[in-house]
Residue, then its C-alpha position, 0 to 999 in steps of 0.5 A: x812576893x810584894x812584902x819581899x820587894x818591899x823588904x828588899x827596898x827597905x835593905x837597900x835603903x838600910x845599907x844606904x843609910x848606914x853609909x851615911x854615919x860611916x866612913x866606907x860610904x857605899x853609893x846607890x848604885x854599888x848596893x843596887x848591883x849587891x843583888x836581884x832587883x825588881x821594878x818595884x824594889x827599884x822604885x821604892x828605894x829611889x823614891x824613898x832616897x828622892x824624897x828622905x827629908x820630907x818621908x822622915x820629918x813625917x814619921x819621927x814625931x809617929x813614933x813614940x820612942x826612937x829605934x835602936x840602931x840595929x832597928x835601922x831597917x825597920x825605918x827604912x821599912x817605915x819609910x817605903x810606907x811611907x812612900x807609897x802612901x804620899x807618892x804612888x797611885x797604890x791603894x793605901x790598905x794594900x801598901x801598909x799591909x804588905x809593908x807590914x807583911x815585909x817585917x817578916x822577911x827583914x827577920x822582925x815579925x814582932x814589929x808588925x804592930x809597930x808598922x801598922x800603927x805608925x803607918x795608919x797614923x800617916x794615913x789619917x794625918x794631912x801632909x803637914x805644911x814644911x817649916x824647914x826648907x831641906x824638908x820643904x824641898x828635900x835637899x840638905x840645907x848646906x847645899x840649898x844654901x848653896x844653889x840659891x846663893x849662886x842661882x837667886x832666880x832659879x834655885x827653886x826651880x832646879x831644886x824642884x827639877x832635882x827631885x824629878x825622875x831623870x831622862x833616858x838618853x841614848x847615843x845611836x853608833x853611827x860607826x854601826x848603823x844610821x839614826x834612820x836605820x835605828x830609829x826605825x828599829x825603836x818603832x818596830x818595837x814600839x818604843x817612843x822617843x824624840x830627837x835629841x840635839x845631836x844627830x845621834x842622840x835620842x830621848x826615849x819617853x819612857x826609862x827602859x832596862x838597857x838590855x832590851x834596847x834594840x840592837x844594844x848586844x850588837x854594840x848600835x847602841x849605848x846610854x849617854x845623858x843628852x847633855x853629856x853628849x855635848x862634850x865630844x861634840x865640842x872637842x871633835x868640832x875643833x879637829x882640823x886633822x887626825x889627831x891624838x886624843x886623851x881621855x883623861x878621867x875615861x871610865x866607864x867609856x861613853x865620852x871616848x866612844x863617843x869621840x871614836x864615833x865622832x871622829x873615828x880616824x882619831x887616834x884616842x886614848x883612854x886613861x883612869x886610875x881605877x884598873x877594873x873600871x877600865x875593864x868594864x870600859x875594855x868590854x865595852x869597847x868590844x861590844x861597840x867595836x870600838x879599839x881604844x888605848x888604855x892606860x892606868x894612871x893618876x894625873x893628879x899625882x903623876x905628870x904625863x910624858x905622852x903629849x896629845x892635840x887635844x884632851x878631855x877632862x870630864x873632872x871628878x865632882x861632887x855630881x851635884x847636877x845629876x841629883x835625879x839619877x844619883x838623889x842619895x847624893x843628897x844624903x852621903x855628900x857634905x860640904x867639905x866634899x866640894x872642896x876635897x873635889x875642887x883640890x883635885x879638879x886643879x890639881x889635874x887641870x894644871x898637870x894634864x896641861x904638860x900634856x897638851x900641844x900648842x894650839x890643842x883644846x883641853x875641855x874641861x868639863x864637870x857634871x856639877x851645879x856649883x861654881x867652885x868646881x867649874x868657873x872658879x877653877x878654871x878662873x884660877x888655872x887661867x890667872x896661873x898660865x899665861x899660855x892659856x885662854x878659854x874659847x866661847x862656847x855656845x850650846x842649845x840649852x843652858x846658859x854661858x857663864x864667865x868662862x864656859x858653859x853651864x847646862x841645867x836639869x831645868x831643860x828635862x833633857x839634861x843633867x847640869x853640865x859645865x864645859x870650858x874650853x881651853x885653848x893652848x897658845x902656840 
């Protein structure tokens, strides 16, 4: 059993990795979903992704001739190994021997020899001294380049912080029950957590499978990064009446139930181009009892002919702040993505503007580290409408920036976030 798990690791990965010199890009979380996963699957495929540049600058000089291309798996094999023996607590002659059991289940039993000795090699070698910084800190040297040119003080940090294991974050539904209610909940079932920023928020200790949340089938509970949660806190903190809400980029759904549940006589819409991740959003809101408005539509393309109080604009980014939950990321973006991000951040920026009232708050928010999609896209939408003005922001964590606020994977709690507030003259 435990060579198939690592030859299910090693598939994920291999499809992964394919996606990297293809066009049709798959993410990690749509291979994941492609079949049964167990914990220790999981864990190898994230852990190896986490730390590819390093696992592969350890393994290409053990081999003495380079794979085939359709050998890709038996890398990823090699990689899992690899894994295990720099990064977990297994026993290092069960992790190689039941990798070199997994080549048998990939189809490729004539490679055990081939595991074996290159995996054994990397036992008996010390983990060299990295001469590269994307192996040294296992990042891709485009986008190393990048946060230590806009963070001189930091980058190392956040760097290091990328390569951590992400926090579970959890939003308790007050339309449903009271933290005191759910918190107590959590420690009938001996579940440790802490207080989040929020009233509504809470961190567990340890990452759990959602479904054995309490109370998650009963719609008290949903999963939400602590910092995420910041946005319908800020939006909601500028109702002064029942207002009308657009949630422009909505899917799948947790910032517009969170604003439901904030504001739950507002009257909110959620709106995303994708129609079947709008159902997921439509099932979503069913199990929270939630009744939202949908609709399917483009704002990049297409100007609205409904006018809102306020608008959310949880942008499309490059997601470079939420590397520890999304590491391949670090494999399958590249730098002109940020730019193809940017393009479309603006465009919607300018055309959900019509949409907005005098006096309503767009917040524009991305869950990206790097400048150009946050300040300077907002800098340049400001130069162009003399209507517009950004308002302060202060939050718990992170630090302000010339226009908004940006939230850092530095404080463990959080993903980086950047949220600015634009205020519409009347």
């Amino acid at each position: 059993m435990s060579g198939e798990e690592r030859a299910r690791a090693a598939r994920n990965l291999a499809h992964l990795l394919d996606a990297t010199r293809s066009p049709g890009r798959r993410m990690l979380d749509q291979v994941l979903a492609s079949g049964k996963q167990s914990p220790l699957a999981r864990e190898l495929t994230y852990g190896v992704t986490r730390h590819f540049y390093s696992l592969s600058a350890e393994l290409q000089p053990l081999l003495e001739r380079p794979l085939r291309d359709r050998d890709l798996d038996l890398f990823a094999l090699m990689l899992v190994g690899a894994y295990q023996l720099r990064h977990l607590q297994i026993p290092p002659h069960a992790a190689i021997n039941e990798t070199v059991a997994a080549a048998h289940p990939l189809g490729k039993p004539w490679a055990r020899n081939l595991i074996n000795g290159v995996l054994r090699s990397l036992q008996r070698s010390p983990t060299p001294t990295p001469q590269d910084d994307s192996v040294r800190y296992d990042h891709p040297s485009w986008l190393i380049e990048r946060v230590s040119k806009e963070y001189p003080d930091q980058w190392r940090d956040l760097l290091s912080a990328n390569n951590a294991r992400a926090p579970m974050a959890i939003r308790i539904n007050l339309t449903r029950t009271s933290v005191q209610d759910y918190t107590h909940l959590l420690g009938s079932a001996n579940i440790a957590s802490q207080p989040g920023w929020l009233p509504e928020t809470v961190i567990l200790e340890q990452p759990m499978p959602v479904a054995k949340l309490p109370g998650y089938a009963e719609g008290l509970v949903s999963v939400q990064d602590a910092g995420a949660q910041f946005a319908a806190y800020l939006l909601t903190e500028r109702l002064s009446a029942p207002s009308s809400i657009l949630d422009a980029c909505a899917a799948p759904g947790g910032k517009t139930f969170h604003l439901l549940e904030r504001a739950p006589h507002a009257k909110v819409s959620a709106m995303d181009v994708n129609s079947s991740r709008l159902d997921t959003l439509r099932r979503s809101a069913v199990r929270l009892g939630h009744e939202v408005r949908t609709l399917c539509a483009d704002a990049s393309n297409d100007r609205l002919a409904a006018r809102y109080d306020h608008i959310l604009l949880d942008a499309p980014c490059s997601g470079s702040g939420t590397l520890r939950r999304h590491p391949d990321i670090k494999l399958l973006r590249e730098p002109a993505d940020v730019g193809v991000t940017a393009r479309v951040q603006a465009l919607l920026l300018r055309h959900l503007w019509h949409a907005l009232r005098p006096s309503g708050t767009l917040l524009y928010c991305t869950c990206s580290l790097l400048r150009e999609e946050n300040d300077s896209i907002v800098a340049v939408f400001l130069n162009t409408h003399t209507d517009a003005s950004a308002a302060p922001i202060e939050l718990p964590s992170g630090a302000a920036t010339r226009y908004g606020w940006q939230l850092l994977p530095l404080d463990p709690r959080t993903d980086a976030f950047y949220f600015a507030a634009l205020v519409k003259s009347k």
